[in-house]
PAKE-791522 format. One record per residue (C-alpha): x, y, z; residue number from 1; residue in one letter. Coordinates in steps of 0.05 Angstrom, whole numbers, plus 5000, padded with zeros to 4 digits. Layout:
REM residues N
{east->X&north->Y&up->Z&k->NUM&r->a}
...
//
This chain:
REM residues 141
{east->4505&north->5743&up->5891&k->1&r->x}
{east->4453&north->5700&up->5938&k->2&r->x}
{east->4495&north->5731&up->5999&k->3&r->x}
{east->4482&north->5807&up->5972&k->4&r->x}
{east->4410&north->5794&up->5956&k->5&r->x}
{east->4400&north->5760&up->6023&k->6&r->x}
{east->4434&north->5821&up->6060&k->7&r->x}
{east->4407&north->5878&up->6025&k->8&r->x}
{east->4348&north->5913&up->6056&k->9&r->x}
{east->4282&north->5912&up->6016&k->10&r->x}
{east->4261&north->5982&up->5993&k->11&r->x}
{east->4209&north->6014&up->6030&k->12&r->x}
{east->4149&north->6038&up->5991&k->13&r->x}
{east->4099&north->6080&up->6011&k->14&r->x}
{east->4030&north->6057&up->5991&k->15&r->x}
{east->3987&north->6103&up->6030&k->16&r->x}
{east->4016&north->6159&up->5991&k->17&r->x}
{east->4026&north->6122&up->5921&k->18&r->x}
{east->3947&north->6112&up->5923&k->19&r->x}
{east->3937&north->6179&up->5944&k->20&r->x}
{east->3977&north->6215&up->5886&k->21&r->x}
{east->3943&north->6167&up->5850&k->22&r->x}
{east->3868&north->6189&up->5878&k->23&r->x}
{east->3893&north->6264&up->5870&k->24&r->x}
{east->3904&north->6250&up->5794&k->25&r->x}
{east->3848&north->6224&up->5777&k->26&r->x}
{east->3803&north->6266&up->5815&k->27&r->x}
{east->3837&north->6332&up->5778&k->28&r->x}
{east->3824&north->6290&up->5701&k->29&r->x}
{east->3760&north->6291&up->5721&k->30&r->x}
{east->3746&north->6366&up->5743&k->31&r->x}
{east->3780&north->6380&up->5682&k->32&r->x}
{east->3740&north->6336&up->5628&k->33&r->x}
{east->3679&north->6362&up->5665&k->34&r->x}
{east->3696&north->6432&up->5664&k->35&r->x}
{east->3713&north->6430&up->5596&k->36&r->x}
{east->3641&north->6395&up->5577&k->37&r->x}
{east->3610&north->6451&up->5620&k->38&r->x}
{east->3642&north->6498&up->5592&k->39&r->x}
{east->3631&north->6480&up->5518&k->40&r->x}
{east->3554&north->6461&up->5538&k->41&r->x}
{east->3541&north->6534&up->5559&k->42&r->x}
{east->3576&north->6560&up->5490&k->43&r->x}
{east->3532&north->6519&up->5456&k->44&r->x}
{east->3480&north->6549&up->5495&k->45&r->x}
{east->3492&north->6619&up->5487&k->46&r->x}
{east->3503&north->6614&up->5408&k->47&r->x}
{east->3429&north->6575&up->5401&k->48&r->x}
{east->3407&north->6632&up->5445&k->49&r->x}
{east->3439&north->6690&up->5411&k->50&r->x}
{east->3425&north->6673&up->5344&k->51&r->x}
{east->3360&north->6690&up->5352&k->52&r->x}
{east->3330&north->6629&up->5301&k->53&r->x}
{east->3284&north->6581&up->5329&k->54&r->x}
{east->3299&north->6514&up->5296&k->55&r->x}
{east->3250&north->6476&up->5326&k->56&r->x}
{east->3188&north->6492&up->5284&k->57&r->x}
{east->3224&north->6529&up->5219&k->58&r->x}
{east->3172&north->6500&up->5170&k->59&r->x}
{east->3110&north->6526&up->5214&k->60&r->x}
{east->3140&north->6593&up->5223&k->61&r->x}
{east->3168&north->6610&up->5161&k->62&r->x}
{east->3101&north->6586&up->5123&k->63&r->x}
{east->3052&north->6610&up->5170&k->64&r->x}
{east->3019&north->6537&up->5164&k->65&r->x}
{east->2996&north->6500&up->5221&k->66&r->x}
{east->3032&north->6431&up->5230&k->67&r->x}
{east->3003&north->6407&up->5288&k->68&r->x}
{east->2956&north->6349&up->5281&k->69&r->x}
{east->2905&north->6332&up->5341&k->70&r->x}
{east->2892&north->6267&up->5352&k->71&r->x}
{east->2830&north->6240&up->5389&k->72&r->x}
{east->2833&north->6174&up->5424&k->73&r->x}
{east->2769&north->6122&up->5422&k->74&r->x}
{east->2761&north->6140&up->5504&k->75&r->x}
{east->2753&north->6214&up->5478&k->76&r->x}
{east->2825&north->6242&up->5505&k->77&r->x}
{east->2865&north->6283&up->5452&k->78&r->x}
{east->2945&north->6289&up->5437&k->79&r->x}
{east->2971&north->6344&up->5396&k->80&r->x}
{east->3022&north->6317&up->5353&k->81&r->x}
{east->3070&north->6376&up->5319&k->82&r->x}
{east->3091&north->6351&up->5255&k->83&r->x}
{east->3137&north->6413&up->5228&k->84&r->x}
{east->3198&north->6387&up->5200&k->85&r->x}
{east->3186&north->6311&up->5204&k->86&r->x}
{east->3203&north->6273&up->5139&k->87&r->x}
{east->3146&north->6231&up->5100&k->88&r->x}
{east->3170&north->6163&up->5124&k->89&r->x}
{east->3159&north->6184&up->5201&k->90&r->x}
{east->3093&north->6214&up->5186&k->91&r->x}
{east->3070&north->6146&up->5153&k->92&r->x}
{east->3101&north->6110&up->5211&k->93&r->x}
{east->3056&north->6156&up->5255&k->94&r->x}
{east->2995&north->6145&up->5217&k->95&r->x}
{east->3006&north->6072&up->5208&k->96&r->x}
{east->3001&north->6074&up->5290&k->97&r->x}
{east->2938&north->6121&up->5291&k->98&r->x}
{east->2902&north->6081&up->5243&k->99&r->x}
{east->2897&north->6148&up->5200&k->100&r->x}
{east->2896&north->6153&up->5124&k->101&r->x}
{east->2950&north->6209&up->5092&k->102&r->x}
{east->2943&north->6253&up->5019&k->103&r->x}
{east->3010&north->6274&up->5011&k->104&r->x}
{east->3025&north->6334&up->4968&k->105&r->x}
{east->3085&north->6379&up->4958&k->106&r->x}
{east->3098&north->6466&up->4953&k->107&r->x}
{east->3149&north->6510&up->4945&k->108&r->x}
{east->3172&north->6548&up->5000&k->109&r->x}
{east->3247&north->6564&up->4996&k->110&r->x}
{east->3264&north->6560&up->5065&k->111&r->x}
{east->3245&north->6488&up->5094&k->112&r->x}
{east->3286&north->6418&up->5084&k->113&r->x}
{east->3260&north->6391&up->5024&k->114&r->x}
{east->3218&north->6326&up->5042&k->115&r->x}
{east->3196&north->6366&up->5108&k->116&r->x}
{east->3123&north->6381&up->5133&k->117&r->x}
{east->3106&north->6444&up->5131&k->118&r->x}
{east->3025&north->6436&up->5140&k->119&r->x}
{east->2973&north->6387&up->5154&k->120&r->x}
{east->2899&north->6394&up->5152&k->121&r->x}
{east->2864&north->6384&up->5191&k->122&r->x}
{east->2900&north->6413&up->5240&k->123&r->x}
{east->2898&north->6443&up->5316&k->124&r->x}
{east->2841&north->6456&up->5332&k->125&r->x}
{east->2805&north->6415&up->5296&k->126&r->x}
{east->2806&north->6332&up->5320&k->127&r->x}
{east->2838&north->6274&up->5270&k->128&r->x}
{east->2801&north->6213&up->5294&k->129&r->x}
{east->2814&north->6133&up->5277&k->130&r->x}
{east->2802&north->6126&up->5202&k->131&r->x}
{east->2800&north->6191&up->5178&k->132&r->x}
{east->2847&north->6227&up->5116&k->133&r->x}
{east->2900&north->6287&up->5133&k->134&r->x}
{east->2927&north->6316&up->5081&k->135&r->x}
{east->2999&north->6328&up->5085&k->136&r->x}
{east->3040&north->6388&up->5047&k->137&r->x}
{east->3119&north->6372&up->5040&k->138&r->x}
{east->3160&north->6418&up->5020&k->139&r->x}
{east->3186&north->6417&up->4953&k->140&r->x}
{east->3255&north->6449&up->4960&k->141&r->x}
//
């Protein structure tokens, strides 16, 4: 058996082209995974777009209420926070950071998330400074 082993010629293997089949694979997995997120990205896309709802501020728009507080920093600058849709544990999160006091109350609306803002007041564009009270409407559900 040692003779045959010892006489036998070792098979010849081609690496160069092993690794480059190998390369080739991979290379067409990924133009194909990526296609396929690309491709189900821009149906996405064109549903969000073609169903004609805006989603981002449903509370605001369906209630006509403004939900978009303005806050005034102690160096005088302002940010406009929009609040529409938030839930009232993020809003007292929010006011815990801008030192602000919050009246919560609820109303019916029929078309929000119940728990959702759909109004604060004072809103946009009057300023909510350091200390002061905004009233917050939820909706009921």
């Amino acid at each position: 058996m040692n003779d045959f082993v010892n006489a036998a010629e070792a098979p010849d293997f081609d690496t160069a082209g092993i690794v480059r089949r190998a390369r080739r694979k991979r290379a067409t997995a990924i133009a194909g995974i990526a296609t396929a997120l690309i491709v189900a990205g821009g149906g996405t896309a064109l549903a969000s777009i073609n169903s004609g709802s805006d989603t981002s501020k449903p509370a605001a728009d369906s209630t006509g209420r403004d939900t978009t507080l303005l806050y005034t920093f102690d160096d005088g600058a302002t940010l406009p926070i929009d609040m529409g849709g938030w839930d009232q544990e993020s809003v007292r999160v929010q006011f815990l950071k801008m030192r602000v006091k919050g009246e919560y109350a609820k109303a019916a609306t029929g078309t929000c998330k119940p728990g959702s803002v759909i109004g604060v007041s004072p809103h946009s564009p009057q300023t909510v400074d350091t200390g002061d009270t905004v009233k917050v409407t939820l909706c009921a559900g």
